[in-house]
C-alpha positions in Angstrom: -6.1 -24.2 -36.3 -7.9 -20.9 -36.7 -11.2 -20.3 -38.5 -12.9 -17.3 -40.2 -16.2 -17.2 -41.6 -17.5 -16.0 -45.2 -20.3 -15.0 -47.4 -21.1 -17.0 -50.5 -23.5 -16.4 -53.1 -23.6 -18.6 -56.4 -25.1 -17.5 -59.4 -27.1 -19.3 -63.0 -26.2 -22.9 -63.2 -23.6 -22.8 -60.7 -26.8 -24.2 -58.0 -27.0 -27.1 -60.0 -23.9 -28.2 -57.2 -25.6 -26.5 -54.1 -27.7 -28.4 -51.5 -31.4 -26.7 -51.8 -30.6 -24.9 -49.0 -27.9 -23.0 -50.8 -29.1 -22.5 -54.0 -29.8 -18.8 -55.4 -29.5 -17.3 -51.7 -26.0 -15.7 -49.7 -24.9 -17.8 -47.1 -22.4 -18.2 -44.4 -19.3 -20.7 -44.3 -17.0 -21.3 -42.0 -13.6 -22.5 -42.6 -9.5 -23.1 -42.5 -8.1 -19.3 -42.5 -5.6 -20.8 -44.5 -7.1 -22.5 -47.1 -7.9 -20.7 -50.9 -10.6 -19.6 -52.4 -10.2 -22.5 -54.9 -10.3 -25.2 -52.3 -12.9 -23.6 -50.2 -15.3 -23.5 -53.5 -14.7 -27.0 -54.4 -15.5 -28.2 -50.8 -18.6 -26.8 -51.5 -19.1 -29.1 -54.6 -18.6 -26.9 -57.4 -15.7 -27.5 -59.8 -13.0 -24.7 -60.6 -14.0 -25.7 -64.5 -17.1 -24.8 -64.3 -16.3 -20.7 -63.1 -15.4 -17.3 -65.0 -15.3 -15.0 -62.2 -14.8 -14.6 -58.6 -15.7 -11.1 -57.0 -14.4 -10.6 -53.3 -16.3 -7.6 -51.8 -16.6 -6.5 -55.6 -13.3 -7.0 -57.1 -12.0 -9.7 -59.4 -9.7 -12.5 -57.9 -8.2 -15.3 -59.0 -8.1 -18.8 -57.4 -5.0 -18.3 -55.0 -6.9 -15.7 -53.4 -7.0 -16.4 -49.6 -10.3 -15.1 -47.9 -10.1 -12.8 -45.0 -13.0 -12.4 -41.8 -16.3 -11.1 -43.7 -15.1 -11.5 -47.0 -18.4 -11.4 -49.3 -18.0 -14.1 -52.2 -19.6 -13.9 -55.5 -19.1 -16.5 -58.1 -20.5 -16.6 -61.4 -20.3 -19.5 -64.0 -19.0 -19.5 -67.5 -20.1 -16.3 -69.6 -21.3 -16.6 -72.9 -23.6 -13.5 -74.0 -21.6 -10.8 -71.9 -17.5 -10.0 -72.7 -15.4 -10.2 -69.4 -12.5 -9.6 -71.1 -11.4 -6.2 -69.2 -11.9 -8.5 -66.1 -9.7 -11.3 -64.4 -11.2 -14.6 -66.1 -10.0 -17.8 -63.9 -10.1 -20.2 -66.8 -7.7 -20.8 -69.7 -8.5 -19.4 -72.9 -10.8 -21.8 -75.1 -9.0 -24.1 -77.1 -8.0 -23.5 -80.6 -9.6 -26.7 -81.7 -12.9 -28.2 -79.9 -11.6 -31.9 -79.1 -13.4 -33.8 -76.5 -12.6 -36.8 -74.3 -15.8 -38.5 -72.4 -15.7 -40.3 -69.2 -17.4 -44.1 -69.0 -21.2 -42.9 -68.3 -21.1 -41.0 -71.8 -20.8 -43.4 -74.4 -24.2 -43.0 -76.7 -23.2 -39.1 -76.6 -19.7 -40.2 -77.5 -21.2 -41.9 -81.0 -23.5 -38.8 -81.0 -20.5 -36.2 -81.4 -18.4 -38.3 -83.6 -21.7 -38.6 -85.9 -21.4 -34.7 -86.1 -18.2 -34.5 -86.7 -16.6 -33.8 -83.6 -12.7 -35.6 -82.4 -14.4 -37.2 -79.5 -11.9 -40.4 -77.4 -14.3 -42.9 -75.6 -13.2 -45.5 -73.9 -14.6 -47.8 -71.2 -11.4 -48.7 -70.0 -10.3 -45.1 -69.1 -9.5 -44.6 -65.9 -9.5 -41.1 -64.2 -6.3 -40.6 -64.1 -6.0 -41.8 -68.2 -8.8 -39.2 -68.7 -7.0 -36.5 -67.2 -3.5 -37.1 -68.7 -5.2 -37.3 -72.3 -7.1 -34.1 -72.1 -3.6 -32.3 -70.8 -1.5 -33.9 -73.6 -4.3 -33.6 -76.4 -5.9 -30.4 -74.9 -9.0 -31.9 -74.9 -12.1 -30.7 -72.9 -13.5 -33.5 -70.4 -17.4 -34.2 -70.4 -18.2 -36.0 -67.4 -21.0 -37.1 -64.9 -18.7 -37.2 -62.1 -18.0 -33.9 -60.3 -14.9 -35.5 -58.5 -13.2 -35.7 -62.0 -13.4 -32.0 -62.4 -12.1 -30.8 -58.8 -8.7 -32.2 -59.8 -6.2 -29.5 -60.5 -4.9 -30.6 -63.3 -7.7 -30.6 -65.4 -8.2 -27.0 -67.2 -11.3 -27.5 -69.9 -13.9 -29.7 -68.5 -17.3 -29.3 -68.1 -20.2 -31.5 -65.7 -23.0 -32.7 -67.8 -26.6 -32.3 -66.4 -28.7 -33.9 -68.5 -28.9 -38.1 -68.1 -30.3 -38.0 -71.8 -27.5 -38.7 -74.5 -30.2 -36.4 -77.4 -30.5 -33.8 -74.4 -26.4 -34.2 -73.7 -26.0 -33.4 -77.4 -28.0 -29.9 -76.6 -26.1 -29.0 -73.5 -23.0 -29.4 -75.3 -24.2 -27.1 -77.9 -24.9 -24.6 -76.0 -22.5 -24.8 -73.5 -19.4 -24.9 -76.4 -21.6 -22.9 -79.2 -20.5 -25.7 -81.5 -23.6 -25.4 -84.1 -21.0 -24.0 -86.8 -18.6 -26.5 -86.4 -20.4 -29.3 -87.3 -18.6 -31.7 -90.1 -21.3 -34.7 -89.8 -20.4 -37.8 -91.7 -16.7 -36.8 -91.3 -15.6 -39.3 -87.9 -16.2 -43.0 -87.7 -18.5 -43.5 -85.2 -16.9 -46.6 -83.7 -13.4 -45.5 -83.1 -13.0 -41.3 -83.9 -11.0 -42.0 -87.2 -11.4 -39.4 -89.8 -13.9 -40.9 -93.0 -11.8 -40.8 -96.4 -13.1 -41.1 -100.1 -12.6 -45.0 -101.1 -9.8 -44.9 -103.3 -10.8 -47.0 -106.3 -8.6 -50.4 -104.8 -10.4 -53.6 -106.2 -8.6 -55.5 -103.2 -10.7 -53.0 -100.9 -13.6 -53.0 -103.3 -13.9 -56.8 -103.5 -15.0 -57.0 -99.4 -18.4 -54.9 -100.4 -21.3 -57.1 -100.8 -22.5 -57.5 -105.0 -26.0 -56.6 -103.6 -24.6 -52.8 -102.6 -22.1 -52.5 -105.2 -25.2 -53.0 -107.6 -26.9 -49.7 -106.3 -23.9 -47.3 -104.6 -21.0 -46.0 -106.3 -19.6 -43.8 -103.6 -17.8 -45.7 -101.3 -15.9 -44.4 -98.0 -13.1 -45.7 -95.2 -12.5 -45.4 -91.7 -8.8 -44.0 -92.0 -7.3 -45.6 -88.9 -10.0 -49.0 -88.4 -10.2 -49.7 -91.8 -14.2 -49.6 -91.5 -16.4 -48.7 -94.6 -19.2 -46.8 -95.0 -21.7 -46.1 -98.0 -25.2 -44.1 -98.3 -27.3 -47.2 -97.3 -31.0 -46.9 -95.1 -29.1 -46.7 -92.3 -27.2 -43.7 -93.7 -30.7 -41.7 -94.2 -31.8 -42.5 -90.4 -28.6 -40.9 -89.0 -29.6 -38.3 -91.3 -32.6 -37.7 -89.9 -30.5 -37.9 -86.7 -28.2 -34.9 -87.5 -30.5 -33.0 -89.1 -32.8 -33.0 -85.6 -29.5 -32.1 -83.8 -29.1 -28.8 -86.3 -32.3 -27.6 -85.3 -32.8 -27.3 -81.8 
């Protein structure tokens, strides 16, 4: 097997997957001549997710692209302030509707999203391959602590999270995903993802809520798919407090 060597150099938050030694400086790698530019990057522990644009001695690529003796690598991670548009982006377009699926180390950010509104699956039971398949039939972006679960091919929207702290999470998917107007809080049962409904005025339904609570709340709501029911009690005006510390970063 032949080798040929290369120059990388990775730019922003794109480090975050270098050894020190790597980060924010050009280096030299040596590899398979026959291996692409996708597989080389990932053996170097960044996801394909997680990049806009690849330049090769200046020009745009795409993943397919197989490196050649000398080639001079510059990868850069997802844009947000600057339009690419006129050049080569490697990931799909954004999805029309922001739905998330969560892997089993997310689950307080899980609760956190749904509180704000956001279609967000959580399940300890999800396995890798259940968390990929999902996101591919649902088009669903994967938020994950495990780098591994990005590198496979299948997965097109996905995105590494940083932070270990599920308030900070909520900020790094903010401003990763620009989600601050698309915030319905209130609107997602926090225990299972259903969409909250009005209480339709069923005495069957209304007979379950304690006298006590009936006594001081008239507006009642339902979990559409567990059947769960909500009203404005003190716990309502703590997750308020909650939410409203999330809108203001």
């Amino acid at each position: 097997m032949s080798f040929i060597m290369a120059y990388f150099r990775f730019y922003e938050e794109l480090n975050d997957f270098l050894p020190a030694e790597k980060r924010k400086a050009t280096f030299s790698h040596q590899f398979a001549a026959s291996a692409s530019i996708k597989d080389i990057i990932e053996s170097l522990g960044v996801p394909h997710t997680e990049i806009d644009l690849i330049l090769v001695n200046g020009k745009s690529i795409d993943f397919s692209y197989l490196l050649q003796e000398g080639d001079r690598v510059s990868v850069y991670p997802v844009f947000e302030a600057v339009d690419i548009t006129p050049v080569i982006k490697l990931r799909p377009s954004p999805l029309r509707i922001t739905r998330f699926i969560l892997d089993v180390h997310l689950g307080k950010l899980a609760r956190y999203l749904r509180l704000l509104g956001f279609d967000t699956l959580y399940d300890t039971d999800y396995k890798d391959d259940e968390i990929i398949s999902i996101a591919e039939k649902e088009k669903r972006i994967i938020l994950t602590r495990d780098i591994g679960l990005l590198k496979n091919k299948k997965v097109t929207h996905g995105y590494w999270m940083r932070e270990t702290s599920p308030k900070k999470q909520v900020k790094e998917v903010f401003n990763r995903f620009d989600l601050a107007r698309q915030c319905r809080p209130f609107s997602r049962c926090l225990e299972c993802n259903g969409e909250i409904i009005t209480l339709p005025s069923d005495p069957a339904i209304l007979k379950t809520i304690p006298e006590k609570v009936k006594a001081v709340q008239t507006d009642f709501y339902q979990c559409s798919q567990c059947s769960r029911l909500y009203w404005q009690g003190t716990h309502y005006n703590k997750l308020r407090a909650v939410v409203a510390e999330f809108l203001h970063f």
